[in-house]
Backbone as JSON, one array per atom type, in Angstrom:
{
  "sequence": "XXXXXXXXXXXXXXXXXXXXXXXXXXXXXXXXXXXXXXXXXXXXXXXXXXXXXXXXXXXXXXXXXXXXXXXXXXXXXXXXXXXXXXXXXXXXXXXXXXXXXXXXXXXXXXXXXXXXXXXXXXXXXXXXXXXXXX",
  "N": [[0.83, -1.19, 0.0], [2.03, 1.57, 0.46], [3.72, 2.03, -1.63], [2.13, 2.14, -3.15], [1.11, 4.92, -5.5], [-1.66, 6.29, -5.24], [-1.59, 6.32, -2.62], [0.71, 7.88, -1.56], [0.08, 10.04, -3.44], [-2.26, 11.05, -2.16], [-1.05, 11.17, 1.12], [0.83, 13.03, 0.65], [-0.85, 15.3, -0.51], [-2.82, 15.78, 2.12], [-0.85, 16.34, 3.75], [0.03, 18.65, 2.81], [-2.13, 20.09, 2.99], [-2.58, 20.26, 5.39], [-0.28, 21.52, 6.61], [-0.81, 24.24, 5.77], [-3.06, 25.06, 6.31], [-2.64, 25.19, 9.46], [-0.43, 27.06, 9.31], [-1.19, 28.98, 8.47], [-3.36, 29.36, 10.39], [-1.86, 29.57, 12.78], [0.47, 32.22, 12.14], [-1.93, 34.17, 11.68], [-2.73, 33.78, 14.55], [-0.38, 34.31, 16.03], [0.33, 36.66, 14.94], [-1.66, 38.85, 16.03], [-0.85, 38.24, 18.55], [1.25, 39.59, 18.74], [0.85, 42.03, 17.91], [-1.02, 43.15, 20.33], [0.96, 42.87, 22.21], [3.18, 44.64, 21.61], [2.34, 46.27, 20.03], [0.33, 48.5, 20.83], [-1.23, 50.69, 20.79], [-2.11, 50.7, 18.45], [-3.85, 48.79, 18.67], [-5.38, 49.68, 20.45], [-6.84, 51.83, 19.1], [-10.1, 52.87, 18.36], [-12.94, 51.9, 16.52], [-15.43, 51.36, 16.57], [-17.62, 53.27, 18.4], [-17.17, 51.6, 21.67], [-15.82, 49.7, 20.78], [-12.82, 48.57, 19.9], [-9.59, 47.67, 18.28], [-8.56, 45.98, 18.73], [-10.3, 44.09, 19.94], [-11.9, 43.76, 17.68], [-9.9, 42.32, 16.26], [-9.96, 40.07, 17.65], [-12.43, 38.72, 17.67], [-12.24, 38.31, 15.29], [-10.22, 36.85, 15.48], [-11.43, 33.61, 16.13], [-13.89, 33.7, 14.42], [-12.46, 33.14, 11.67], [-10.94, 30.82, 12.5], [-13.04, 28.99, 12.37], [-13.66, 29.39, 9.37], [-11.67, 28.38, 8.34], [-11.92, 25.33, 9.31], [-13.85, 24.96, 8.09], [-13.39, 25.26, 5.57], [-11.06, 23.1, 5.5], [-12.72, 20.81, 5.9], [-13.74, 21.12, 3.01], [-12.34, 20.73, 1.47], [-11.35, 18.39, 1.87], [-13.36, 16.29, 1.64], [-13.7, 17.04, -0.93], [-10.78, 16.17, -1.96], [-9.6, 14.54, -0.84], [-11.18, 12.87, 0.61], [-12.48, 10.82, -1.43], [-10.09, 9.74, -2.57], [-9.38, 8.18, -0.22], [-10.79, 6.56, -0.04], [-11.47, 4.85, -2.49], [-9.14, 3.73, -2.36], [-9.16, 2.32, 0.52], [-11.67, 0.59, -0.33], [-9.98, -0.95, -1.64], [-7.99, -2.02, -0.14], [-9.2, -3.64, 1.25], [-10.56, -5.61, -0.07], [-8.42, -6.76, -1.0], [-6.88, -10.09, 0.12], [-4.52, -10.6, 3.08], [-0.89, -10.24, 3.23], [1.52, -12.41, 3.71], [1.81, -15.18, 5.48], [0.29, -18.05, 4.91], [-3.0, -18.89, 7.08], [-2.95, -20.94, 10.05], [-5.26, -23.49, 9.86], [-8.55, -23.62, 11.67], [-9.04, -25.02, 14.89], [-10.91, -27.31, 16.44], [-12.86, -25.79, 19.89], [-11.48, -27.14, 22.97], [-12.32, -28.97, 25.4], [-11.77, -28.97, 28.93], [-11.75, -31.84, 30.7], [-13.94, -32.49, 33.35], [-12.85, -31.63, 36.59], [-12.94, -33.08, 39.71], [-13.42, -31.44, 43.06], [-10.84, -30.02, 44.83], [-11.44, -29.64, 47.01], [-14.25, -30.71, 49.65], [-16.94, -29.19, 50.13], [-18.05, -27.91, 53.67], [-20.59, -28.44, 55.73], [-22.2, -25.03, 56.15], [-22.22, -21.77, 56.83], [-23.01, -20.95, 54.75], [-21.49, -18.26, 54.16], [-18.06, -17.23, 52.81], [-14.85, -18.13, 53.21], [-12.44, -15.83, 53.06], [-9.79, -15.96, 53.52], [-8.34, -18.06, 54.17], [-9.66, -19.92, 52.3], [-11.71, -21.75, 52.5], [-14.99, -23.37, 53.18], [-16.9, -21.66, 55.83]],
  "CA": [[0.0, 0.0, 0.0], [2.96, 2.3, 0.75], [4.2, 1.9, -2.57], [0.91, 3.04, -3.97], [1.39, 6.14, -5.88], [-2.25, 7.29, -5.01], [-1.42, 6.44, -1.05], [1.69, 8.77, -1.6], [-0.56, 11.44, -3.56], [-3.01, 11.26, -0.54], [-0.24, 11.36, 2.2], [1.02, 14.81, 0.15], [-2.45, 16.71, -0.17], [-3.0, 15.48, 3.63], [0.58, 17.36, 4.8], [0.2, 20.42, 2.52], [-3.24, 20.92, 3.57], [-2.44, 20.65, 7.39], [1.18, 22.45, 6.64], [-1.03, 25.36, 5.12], [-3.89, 25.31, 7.06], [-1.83, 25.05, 10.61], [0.79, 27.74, 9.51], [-1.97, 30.21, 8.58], [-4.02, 30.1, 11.78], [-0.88, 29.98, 13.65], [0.8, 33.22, 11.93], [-2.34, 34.96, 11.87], [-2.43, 33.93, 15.9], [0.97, 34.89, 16.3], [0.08, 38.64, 14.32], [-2.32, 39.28, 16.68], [-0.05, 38.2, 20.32], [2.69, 40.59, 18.68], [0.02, 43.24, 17.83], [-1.33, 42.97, 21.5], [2.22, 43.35, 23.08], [3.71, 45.7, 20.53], [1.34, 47.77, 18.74], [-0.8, 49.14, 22.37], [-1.41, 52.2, 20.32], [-2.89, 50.69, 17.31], [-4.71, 47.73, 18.88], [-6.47, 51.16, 21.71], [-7.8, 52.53, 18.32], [-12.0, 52.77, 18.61], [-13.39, 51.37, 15.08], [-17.44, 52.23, 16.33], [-18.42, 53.18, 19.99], [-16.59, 50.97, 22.32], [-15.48, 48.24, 19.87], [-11.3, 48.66, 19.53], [-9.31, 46.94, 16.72], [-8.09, 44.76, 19.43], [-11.87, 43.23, 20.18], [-12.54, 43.5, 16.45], [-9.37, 41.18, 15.65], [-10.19, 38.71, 18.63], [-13.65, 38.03, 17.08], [-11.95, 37.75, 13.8], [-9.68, 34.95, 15.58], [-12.51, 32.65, 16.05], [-14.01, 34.1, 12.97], [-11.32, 32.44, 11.05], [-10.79, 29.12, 13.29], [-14.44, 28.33, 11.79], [-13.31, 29.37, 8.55], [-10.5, 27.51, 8.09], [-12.08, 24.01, 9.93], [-15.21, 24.31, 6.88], [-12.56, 24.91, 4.39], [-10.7, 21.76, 5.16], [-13.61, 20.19, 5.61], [-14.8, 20.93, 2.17], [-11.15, 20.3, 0.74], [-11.12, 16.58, 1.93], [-14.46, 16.02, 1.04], [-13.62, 16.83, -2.25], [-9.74, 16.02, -2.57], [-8.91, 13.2, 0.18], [-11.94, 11.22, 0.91], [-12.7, 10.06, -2.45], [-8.93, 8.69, -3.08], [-8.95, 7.64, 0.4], [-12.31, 5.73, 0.14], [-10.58, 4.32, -3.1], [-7.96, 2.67, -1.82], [-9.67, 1.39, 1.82], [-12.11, -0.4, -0.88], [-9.04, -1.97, -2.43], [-7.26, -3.02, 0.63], [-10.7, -4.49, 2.08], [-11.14, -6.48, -1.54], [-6.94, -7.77, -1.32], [-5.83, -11.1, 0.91], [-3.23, -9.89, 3.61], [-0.03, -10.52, 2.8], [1.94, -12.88, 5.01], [1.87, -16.74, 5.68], [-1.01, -18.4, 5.42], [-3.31, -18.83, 8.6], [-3.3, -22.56, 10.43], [-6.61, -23.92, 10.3], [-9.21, -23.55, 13.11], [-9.21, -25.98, 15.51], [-12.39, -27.16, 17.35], [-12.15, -26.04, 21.01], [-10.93, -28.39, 23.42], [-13.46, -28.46, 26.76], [-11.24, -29.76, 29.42], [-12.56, -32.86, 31.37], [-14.45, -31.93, 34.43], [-12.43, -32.81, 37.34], [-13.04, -33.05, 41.0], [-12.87, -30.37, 43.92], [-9.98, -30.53, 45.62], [-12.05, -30.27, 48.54], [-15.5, -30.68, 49.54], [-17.62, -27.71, 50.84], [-18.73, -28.31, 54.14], [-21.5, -27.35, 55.71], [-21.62, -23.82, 56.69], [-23.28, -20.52, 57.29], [-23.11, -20.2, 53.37], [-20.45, -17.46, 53.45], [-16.67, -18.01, 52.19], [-13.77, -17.39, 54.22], [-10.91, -15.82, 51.7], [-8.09, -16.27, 53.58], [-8.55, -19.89, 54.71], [-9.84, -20.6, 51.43], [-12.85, -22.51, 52.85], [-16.69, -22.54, 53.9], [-16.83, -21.47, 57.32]],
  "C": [[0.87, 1.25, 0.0], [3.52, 2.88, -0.47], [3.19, 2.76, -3.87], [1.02, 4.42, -4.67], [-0.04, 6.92, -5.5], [-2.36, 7.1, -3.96], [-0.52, 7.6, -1.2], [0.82, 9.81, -2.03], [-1.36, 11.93, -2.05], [-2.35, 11.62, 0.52], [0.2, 12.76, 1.5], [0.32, 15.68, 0.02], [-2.47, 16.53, 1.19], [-1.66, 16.9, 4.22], [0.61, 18.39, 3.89], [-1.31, 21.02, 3.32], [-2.82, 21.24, 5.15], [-1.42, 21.77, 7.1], [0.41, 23.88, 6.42], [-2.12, 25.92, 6.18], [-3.45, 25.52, 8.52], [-0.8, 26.48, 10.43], [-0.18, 29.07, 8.85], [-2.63, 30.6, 9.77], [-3.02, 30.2, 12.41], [0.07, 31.5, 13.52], [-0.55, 34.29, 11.52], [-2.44, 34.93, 13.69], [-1.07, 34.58, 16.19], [1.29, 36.32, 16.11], [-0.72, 39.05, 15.62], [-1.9, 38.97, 18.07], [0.78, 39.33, 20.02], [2.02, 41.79, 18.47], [-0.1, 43.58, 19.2], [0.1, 43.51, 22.0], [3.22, 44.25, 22.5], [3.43, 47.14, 20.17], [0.25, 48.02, 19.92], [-1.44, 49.83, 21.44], [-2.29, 51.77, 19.52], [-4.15, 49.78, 17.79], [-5.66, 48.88, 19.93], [-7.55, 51.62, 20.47], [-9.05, 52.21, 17.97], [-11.51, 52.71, 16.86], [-14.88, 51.95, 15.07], [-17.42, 51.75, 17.48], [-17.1, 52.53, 19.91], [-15.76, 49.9, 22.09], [-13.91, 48.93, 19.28], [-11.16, 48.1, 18.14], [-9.07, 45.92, 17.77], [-9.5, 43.45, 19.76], [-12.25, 42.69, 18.91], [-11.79, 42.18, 15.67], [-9.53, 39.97, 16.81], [-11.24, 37.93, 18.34], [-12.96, 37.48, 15.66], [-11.04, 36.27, 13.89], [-10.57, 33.48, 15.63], [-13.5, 32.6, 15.22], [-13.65, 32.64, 12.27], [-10.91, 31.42, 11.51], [-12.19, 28.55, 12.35], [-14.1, 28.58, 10.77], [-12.51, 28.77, 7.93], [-10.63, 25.91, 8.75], [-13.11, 23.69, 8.65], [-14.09, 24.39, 5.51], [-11.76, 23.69, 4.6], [-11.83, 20.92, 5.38], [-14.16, 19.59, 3.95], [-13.55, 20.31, 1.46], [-10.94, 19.04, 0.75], [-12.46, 16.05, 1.71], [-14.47, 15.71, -0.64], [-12.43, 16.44, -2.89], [-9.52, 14.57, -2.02], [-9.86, 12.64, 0.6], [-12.36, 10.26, -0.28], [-11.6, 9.16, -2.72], [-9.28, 8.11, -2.01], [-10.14, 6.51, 0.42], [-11.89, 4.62, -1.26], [-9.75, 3.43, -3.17], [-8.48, 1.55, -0.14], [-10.41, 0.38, 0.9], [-10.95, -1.55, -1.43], [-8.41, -2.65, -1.98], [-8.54, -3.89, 1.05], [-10.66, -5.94, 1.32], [-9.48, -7.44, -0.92], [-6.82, -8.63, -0.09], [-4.96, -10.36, 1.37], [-2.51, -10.34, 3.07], [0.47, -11.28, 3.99], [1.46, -14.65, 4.63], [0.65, -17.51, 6.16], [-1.86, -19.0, 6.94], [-3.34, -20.38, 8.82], [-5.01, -22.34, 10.2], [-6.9, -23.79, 12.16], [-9.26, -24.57, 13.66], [-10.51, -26.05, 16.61], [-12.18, -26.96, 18.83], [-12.11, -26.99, 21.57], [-12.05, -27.99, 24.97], [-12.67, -29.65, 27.59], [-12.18, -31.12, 30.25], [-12.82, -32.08, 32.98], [-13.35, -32.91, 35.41], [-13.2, -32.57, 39.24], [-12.64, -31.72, 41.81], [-12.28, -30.6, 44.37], [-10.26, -30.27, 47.48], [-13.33, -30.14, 48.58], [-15.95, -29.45, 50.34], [-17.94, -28.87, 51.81], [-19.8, -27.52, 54.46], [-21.23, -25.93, 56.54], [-22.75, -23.09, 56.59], [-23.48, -20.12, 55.34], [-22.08, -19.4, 53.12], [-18.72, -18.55, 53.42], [-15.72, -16.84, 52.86], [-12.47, -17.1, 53.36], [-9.8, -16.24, 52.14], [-8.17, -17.88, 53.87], [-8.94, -20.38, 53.25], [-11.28, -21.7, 51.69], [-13.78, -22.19, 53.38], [-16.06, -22.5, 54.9], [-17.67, -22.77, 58.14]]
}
């Protein structure tokens, strides 16, 4: 399967999408910690009423987390589940590889044997450490 050239395509859309998708929310997160501890001045500036740039880009961070979870969504929907659905049918369909299996054997039901001691009589309960009725 490894060998597969459309496992290998799949494993390469898979790590650009994450690589792309991962290194955008992270450097737009990363713009907006260095804005915050940097740029006071610019991130103070009112946009309407009470609403900063700093409030306006904090909504836009979670904004953009949802934006970027429906876009890969729609991207493997339409790039990476079809190959990958593709190929799971094909391994499903192929014999493993490897040394064929022994036959099943019927189980074995040991022979009943004897208690190695007899209950006596008792109050019914069981004494753990002694190992015996009471």
């Amino acid at each position: 399967m490894a060998g597969d050239e459309r496992f290998r395509r799949l494993n390469r859309r898979f790590r650009r999408t994450v690589a792309v998708t991962a290194g955008g929310f992270l450097g737009w997160y990363f713009l907006y910690v260095a804005l915050s501890a940097f740029a006071r001045g610019f991130m103070a500036r009112p946009v309407a009423g009470h609403v900063n740039v700093a409030m306006l880009l904090g909504v836009l961070q979670f904004a953009s987390t949802f934006v970027l979870a429906a876009a890969f969504v729609a991207y493997a929907r339409r790039r990476l589940d079809p190959l990958a659905a593709e190929l799971r049918a094909e391994a499903e369909e192929r014999p493993a590889p490897g040394p064929p299996a022994p036959p099943a054997r019927a189980p074995s039901v040991a022979p009943a044997t004897a208690a190695p001691f007899a209950p006596r009589a008792s109050d019914g309960r069981w004494d753990v450490r002694m190992g015996e009725a009471r």
